[in-house]
Jmol script that loads the backbone (N, CA, C; Angstrom):
load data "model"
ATOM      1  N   UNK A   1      -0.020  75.623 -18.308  1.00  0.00           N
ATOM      2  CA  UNK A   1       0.298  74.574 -19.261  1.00  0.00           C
ATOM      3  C   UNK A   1       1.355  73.623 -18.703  1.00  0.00           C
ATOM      4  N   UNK A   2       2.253  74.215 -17.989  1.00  0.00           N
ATOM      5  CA  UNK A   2       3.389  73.163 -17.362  1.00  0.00           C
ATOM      6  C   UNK A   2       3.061  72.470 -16.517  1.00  0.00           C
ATOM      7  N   UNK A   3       1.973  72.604 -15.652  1.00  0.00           N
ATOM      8  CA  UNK A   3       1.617  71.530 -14.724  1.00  0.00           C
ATOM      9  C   UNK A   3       0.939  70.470 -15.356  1.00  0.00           C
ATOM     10  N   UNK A   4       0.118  70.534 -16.276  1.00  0.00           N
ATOM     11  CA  UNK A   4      -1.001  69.333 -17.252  1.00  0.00           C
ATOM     12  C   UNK A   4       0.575  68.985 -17.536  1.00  0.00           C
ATOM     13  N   UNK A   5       1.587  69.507 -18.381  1.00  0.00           N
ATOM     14  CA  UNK A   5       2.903  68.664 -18.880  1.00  0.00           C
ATOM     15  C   UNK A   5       3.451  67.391 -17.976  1.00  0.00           C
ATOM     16  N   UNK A   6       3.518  68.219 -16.722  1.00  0.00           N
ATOM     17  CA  UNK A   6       4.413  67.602 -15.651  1.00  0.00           C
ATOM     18  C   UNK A   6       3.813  66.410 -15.052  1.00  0.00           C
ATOM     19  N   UNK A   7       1.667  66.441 -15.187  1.00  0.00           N
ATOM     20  CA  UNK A   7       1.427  65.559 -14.810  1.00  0.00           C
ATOM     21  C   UNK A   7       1.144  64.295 -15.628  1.00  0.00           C
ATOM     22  N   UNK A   8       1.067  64.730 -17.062  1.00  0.00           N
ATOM     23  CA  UNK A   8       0.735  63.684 -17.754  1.00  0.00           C
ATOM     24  C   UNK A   8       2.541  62.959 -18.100  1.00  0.00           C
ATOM     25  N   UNK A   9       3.800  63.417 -17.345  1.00  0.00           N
ATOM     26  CA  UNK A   9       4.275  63.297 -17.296  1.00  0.00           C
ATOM     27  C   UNK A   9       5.183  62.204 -16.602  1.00  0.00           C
ATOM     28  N   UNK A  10       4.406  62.059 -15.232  1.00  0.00           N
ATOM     29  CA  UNK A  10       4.572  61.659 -14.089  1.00  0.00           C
ATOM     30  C   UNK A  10       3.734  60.110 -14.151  1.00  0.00           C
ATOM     31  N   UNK A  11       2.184  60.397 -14.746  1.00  0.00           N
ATOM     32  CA  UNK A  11       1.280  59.431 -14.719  1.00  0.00           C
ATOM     33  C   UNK A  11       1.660  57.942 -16.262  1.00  0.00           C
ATOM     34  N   UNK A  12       2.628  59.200 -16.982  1.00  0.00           N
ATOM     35  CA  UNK A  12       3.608  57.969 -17.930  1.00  0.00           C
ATOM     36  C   UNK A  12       4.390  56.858 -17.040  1.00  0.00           C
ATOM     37  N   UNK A  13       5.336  57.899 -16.570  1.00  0.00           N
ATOM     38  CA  UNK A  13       6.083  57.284 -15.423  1.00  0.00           C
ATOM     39  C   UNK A  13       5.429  56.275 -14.852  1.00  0.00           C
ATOM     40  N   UNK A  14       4.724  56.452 -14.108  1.00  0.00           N
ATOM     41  CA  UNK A  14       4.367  55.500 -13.179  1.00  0.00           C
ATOM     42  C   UNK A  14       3.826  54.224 -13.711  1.00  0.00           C
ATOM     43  N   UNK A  15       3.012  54.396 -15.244  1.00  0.00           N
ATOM     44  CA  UNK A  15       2.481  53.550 -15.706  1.00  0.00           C
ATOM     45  C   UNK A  15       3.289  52.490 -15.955  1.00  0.00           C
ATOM     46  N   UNK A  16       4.824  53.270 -16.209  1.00  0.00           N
ATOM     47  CA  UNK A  16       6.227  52.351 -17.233  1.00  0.00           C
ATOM     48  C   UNK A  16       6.459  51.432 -16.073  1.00  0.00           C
ATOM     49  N   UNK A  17       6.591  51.916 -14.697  1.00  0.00           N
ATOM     50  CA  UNK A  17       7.311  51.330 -13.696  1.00  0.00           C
ATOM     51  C   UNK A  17       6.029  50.172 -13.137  1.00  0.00           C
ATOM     52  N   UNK A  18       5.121  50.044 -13.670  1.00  0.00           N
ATOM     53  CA  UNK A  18       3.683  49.165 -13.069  1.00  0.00           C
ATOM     54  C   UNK A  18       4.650  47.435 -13.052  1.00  0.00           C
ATOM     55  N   UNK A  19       4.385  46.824 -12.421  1.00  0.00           N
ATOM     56  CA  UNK A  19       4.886  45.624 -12.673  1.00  0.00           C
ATOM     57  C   UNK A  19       3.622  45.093 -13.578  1.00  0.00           C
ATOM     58  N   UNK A  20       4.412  43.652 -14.679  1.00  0.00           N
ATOM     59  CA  UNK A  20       3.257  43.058 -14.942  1.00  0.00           C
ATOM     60  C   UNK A  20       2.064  41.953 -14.247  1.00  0.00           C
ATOM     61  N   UNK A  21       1.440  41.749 -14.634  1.00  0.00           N
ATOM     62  CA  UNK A  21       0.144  40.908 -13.564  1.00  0.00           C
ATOM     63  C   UNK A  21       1.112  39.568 -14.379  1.00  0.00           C
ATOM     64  N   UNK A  22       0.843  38.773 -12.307  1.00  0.00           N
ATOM     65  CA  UNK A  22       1.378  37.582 -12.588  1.00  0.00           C
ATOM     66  C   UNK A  22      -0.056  36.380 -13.207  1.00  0.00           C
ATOM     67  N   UNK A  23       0.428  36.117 -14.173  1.00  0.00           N
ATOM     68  CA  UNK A  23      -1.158  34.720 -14.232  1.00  0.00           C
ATOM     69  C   UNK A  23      -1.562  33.919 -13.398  1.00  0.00           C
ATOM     70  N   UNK A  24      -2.600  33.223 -13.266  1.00  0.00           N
ATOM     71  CA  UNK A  24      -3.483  32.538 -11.800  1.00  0.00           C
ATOM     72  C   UNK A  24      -2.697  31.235 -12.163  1.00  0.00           C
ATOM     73  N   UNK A  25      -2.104  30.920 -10.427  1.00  0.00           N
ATOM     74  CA  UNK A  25      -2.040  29.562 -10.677  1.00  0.00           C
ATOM     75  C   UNK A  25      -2.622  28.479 -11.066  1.00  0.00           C
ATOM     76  N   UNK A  26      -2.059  27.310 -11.671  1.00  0.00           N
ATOM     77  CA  UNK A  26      -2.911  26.233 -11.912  1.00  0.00           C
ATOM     78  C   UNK A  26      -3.905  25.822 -10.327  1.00  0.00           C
ATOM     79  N   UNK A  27      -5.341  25.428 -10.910  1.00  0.00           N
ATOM     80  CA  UNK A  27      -5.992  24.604  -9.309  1.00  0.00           C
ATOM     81  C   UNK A  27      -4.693  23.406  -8.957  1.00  0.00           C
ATOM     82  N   UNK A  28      -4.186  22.785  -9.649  1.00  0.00           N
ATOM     83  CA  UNK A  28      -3.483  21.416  -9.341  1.00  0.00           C
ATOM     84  C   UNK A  28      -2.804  22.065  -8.545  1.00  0.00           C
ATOM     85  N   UNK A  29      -1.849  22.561  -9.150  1.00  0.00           N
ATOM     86  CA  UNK A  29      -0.499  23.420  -8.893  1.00  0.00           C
ATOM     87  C   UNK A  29      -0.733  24.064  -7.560  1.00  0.00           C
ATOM     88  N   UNK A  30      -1.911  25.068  -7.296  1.00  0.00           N
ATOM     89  CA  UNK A  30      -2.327  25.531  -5.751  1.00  0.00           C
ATOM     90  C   UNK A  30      -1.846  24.238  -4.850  1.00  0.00           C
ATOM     91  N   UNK A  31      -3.006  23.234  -5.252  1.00  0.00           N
ATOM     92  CA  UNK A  31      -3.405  22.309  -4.152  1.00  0.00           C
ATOM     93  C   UNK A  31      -2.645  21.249  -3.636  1.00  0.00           C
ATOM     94  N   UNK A  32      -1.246  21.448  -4.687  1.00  0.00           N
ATOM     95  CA  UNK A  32       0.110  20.391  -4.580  1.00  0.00           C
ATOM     96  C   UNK A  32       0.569  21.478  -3.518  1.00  0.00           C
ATOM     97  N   UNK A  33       0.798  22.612  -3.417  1.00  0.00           N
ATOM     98  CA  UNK A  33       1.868  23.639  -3.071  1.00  0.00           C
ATOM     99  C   UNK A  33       1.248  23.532  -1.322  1.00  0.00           C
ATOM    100  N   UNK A  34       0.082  23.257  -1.297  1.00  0.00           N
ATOM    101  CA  UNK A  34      -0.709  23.309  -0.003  1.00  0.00           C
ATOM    102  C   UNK A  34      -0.504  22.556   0.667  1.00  0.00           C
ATOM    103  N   UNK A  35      -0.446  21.110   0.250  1.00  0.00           N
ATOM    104  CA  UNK A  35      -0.188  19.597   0.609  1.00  0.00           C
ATOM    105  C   UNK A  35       0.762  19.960   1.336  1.00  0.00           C
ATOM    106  N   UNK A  36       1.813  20.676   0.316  1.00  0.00           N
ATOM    107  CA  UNK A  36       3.533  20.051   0.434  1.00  0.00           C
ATOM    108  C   UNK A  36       3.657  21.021   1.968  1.00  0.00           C
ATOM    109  N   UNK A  37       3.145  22.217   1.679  1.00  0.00           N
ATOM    110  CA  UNK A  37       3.315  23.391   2.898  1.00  0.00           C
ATOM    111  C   UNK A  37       2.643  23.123   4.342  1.00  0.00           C
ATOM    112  N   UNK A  38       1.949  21.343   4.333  1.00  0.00           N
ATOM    113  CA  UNK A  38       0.949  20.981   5.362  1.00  0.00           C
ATOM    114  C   UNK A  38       1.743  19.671   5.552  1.00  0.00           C
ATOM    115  N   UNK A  39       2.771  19.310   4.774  1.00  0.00           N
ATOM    116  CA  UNK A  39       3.254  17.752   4.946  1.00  0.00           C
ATOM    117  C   UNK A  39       4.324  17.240   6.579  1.00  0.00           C
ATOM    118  N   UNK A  40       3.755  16.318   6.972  1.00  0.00           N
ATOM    119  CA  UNK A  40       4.219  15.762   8.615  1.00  0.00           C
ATOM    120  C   UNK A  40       5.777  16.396   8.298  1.00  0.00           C
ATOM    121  N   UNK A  41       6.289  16.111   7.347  1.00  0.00           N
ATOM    122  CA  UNK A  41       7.977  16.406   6.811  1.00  0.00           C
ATOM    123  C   UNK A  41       8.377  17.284   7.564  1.00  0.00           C
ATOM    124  N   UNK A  42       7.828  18.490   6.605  1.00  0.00           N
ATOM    125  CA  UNK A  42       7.623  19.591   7.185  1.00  0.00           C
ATOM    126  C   UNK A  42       7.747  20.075   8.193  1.00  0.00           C
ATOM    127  N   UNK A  43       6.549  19.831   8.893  1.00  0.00           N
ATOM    128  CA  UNK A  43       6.086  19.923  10.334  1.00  0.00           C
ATOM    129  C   UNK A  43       7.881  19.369  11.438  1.00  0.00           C
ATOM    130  N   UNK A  44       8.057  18.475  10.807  1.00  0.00           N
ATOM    131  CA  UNK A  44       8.884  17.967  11.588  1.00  0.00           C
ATOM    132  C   UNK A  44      10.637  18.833  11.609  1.00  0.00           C
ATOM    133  N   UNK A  45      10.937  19.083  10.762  1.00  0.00           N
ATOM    134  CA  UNK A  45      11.716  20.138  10.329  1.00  0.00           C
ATOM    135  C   UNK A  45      11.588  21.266  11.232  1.00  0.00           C
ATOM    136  N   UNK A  46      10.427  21.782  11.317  1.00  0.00           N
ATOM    137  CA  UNK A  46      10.461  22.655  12.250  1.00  0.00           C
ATOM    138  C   UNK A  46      10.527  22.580  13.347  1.00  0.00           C
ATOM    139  N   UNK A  47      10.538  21.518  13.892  1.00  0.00           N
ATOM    140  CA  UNK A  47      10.379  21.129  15.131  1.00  0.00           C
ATOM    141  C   UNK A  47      11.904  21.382  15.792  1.00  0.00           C
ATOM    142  N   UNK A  48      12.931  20.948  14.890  1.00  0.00           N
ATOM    143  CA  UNK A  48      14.177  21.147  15.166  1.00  0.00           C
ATOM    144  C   UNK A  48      14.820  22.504  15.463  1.00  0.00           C
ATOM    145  N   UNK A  49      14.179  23.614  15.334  1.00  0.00           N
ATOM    146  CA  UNK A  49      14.463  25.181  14.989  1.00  0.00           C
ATOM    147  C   UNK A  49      14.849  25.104  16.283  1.00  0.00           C
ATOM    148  N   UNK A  50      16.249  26.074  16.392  1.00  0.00           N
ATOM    149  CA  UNK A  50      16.648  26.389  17.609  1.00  0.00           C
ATOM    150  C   UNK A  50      16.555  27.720  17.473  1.00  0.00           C
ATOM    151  N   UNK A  51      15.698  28.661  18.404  1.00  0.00           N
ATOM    152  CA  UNK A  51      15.566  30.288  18.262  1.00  0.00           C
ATOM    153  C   UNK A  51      17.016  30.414  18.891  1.00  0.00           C
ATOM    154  N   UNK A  52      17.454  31.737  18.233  1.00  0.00           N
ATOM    155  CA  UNK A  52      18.797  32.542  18.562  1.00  0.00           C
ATOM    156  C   UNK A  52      19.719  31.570  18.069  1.00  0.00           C
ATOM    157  N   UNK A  53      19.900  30.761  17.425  1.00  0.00           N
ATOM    158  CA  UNK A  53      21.137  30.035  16.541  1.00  0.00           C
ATOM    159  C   UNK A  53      20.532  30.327  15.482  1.00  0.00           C
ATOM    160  N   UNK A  54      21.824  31.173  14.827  1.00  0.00           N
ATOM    161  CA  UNK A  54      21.969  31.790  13.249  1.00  0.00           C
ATOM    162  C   UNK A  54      22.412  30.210  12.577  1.00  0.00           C
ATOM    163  N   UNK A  55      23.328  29.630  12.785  1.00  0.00           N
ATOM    164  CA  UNK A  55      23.606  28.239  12.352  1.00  0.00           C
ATOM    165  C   UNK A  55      22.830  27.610  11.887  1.00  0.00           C
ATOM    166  N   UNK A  56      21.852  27.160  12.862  1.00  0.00           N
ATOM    167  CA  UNK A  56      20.946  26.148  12.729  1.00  0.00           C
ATOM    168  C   UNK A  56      19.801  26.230  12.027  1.00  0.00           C
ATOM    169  N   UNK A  57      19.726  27.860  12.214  1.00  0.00           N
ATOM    170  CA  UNK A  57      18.531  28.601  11.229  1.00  0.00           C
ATOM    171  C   UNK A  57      18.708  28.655   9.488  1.00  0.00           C
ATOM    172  N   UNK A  58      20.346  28.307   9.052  1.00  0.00           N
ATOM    173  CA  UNK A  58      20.494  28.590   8.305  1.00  0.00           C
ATOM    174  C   UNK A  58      20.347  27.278   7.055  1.00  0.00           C
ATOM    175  N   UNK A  59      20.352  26.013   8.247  1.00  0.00           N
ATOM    176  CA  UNK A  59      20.067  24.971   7.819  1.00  0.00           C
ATOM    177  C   UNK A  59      19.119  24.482   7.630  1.00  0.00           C
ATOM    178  N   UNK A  60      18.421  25.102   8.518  1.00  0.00           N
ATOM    179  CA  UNK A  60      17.037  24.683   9.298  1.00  0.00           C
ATOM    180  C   UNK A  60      16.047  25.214   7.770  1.00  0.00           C
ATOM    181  N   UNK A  61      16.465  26.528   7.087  1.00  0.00           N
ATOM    182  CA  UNK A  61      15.899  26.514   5.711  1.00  0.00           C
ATOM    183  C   UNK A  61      16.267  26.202   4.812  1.00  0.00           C
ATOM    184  N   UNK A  62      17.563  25.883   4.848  1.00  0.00           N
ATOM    185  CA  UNK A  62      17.615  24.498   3.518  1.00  0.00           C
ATOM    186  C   UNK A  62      16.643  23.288   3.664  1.00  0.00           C
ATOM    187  N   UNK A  63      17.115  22.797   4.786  1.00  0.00           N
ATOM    188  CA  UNK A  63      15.950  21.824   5.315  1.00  0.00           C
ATOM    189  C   UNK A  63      14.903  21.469   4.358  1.00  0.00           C
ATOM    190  N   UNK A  64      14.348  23.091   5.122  1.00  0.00           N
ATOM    191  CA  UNK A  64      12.656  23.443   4.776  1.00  0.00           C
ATOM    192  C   UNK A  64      12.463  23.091   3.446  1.00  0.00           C
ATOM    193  N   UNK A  65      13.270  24.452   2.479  1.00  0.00           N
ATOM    194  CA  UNK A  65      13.078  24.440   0.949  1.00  0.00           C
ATOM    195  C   UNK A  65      13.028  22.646   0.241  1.00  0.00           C
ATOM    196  N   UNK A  66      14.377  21.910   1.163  1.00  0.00           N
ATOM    197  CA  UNK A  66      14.244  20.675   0.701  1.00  0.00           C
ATOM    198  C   UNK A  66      12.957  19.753   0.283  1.00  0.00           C
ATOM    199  N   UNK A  67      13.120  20.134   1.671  1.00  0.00           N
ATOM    200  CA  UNK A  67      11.570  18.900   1.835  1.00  0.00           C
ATOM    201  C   UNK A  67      10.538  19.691   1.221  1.00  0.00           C
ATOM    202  N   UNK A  68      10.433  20.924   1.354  1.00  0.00           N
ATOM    203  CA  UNK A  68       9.296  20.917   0.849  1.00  0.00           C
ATOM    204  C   UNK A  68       8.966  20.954  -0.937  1.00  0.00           C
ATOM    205  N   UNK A  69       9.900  21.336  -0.940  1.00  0.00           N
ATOM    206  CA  UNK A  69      10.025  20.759  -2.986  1.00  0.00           C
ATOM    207  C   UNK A  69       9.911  19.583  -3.115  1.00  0.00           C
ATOM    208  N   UNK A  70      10.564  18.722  -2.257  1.00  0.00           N
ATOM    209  CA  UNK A  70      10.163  17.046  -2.576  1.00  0.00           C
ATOM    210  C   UNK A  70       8.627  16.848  -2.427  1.00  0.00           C
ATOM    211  N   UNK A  71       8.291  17.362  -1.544  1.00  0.00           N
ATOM    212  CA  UNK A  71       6.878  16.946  -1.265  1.00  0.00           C
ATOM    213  C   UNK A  71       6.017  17.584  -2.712  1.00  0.00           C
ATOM    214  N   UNK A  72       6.375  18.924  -3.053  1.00  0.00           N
ATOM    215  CA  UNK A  72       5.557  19.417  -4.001  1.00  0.00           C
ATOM    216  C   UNK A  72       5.455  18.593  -5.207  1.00  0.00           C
ATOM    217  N   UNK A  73       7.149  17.934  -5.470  1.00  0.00           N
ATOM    218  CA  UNK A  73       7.250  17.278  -6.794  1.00  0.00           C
ATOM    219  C   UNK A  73       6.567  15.954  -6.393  1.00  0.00           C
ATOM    220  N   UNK A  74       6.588  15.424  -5.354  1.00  0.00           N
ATOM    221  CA  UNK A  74       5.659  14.001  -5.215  1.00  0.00           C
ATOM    222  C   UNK A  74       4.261  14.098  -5.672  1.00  0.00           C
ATOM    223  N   UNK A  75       3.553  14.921  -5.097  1.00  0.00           N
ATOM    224  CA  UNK A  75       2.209  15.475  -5.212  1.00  0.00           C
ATOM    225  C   UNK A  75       2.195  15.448  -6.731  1.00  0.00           C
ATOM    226  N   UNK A  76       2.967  16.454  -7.425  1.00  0.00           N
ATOM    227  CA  UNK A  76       2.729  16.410  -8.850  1.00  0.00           C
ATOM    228  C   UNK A  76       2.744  15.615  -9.629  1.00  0.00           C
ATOM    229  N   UNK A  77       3.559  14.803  -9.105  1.00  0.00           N
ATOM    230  CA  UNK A  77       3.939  13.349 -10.026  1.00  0.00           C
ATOM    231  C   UNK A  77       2.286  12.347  -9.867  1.00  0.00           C
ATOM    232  N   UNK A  78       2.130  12.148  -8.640  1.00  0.00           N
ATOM    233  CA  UNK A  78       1.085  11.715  -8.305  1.00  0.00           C
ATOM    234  C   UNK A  78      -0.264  12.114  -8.874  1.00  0.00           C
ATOM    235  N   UNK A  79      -0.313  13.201  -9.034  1.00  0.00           N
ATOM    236  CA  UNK A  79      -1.530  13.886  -9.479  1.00  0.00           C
ATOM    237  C   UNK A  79      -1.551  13.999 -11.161  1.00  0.00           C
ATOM    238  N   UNK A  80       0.124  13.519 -12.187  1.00  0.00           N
ATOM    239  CA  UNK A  80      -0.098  13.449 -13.374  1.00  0.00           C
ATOM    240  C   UNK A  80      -0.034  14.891 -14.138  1.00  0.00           C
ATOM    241  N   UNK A  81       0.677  15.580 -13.047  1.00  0.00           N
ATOM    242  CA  UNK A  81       0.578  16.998 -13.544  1.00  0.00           C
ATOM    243  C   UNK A  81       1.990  17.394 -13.959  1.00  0.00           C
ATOM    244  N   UNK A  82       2.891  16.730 -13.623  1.00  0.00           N
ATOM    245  CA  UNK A  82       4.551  16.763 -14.102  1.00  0.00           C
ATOM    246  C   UNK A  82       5.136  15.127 -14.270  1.00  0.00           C
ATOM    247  N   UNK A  83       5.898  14.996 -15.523  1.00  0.00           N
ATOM    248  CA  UNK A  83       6.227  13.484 -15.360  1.00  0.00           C
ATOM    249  C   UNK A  83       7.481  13.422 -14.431  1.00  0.00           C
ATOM    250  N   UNK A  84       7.621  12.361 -14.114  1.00  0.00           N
ATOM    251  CA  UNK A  84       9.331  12.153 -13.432  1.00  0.00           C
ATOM    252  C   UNK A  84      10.179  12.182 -14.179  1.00  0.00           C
ATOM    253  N   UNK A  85      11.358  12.213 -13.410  1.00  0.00           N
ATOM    254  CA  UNK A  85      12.790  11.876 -14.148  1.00  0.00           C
ATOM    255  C   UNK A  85      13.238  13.681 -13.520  1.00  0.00           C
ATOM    256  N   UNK A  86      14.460  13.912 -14.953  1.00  0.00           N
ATOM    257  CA  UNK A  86      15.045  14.782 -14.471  1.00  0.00           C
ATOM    258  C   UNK A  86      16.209  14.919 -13.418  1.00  0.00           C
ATOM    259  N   UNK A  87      16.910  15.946 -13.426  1.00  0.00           N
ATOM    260  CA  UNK A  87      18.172  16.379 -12.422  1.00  0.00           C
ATOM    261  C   UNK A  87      18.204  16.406 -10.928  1.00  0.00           C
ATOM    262  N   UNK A  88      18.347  16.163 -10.100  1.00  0.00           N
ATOM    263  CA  UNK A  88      18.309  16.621  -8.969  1.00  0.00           C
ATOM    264  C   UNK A  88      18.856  17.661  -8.639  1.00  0.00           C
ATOM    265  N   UNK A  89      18.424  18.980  -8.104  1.00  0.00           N
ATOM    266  CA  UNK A  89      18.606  20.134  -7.664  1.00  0.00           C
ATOM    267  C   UNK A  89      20.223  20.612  -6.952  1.00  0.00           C
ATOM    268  N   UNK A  90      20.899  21.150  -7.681  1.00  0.00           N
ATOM    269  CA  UNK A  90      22.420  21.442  -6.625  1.00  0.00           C
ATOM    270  C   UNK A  90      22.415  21.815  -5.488  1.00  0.00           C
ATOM    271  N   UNK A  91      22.687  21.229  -4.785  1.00  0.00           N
ATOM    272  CA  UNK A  91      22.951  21.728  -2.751  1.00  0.00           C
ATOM    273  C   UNK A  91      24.117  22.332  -3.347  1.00  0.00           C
ATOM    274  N   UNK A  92      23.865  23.595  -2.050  1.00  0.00           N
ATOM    275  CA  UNK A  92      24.736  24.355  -1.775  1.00  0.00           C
ATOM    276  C   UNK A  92      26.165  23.774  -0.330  1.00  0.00           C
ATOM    277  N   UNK A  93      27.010  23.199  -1.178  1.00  0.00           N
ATOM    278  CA  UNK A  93      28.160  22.478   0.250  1.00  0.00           C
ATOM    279  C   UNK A  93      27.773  23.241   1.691  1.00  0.00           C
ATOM    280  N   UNK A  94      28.000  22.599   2.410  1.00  0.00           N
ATOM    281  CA  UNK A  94      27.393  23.252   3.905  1.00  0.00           C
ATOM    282  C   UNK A  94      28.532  22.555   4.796  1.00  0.00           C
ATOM    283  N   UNK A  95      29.054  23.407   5.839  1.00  0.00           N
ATOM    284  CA  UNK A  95      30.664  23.026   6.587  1.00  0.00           C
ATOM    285  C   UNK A  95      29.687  22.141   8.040  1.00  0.00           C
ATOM    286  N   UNK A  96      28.380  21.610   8.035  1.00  0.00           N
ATOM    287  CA  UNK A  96      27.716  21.208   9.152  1.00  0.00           C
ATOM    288  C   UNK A  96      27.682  19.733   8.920  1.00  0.00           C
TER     289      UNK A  96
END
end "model"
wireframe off; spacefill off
backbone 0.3
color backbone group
């Protein structure tokens, strides 16, 4: 009897700890995120990466995140899927 306990026990457990299912992205929403992750910007950003500088790497993904949110929010705006306006995002001060 204690093992059926222990397992219907265990199989609670595990059920509690399940993460929930994330919902499907929007098609727009994909195909902005694709653009932005394919944009010359981008591309160019990376170009700057210096391997073995922690420094530059550290900028080098602010950079990234930058541009590439701009690009995503252009796309969206463009496509009628988010209006403009709004805050501009807080940078984190950087001693570079």
């Amino acid at each position: 009897m204690i093992p059926r306990f222990a397992i219907v026990v265990a199989l609670l457990l595990g059920a509690c700890s399940a993460a929930a299912p994330t919902p499907p992205e929007d098609p727009g929403i994909a195909v902005c995120r694709a653009e932005a992750r394919s944009s010359p910007e981008l591309r160019q950003v990376g170009r700057e990466t210096l391997i073995g500088n922690s420094t530059n790497a550290l900028r080098i993904d602010a950079m990234r995140a930058e541009v590439e949110g701009r690009a995503l929010s252009d796309c969206l705006r463009r496509r009628g899927l988010v209006r403009g306006g709004g805050v501009e995002p807080v940078r984190r001060p950087n001693m570079f």
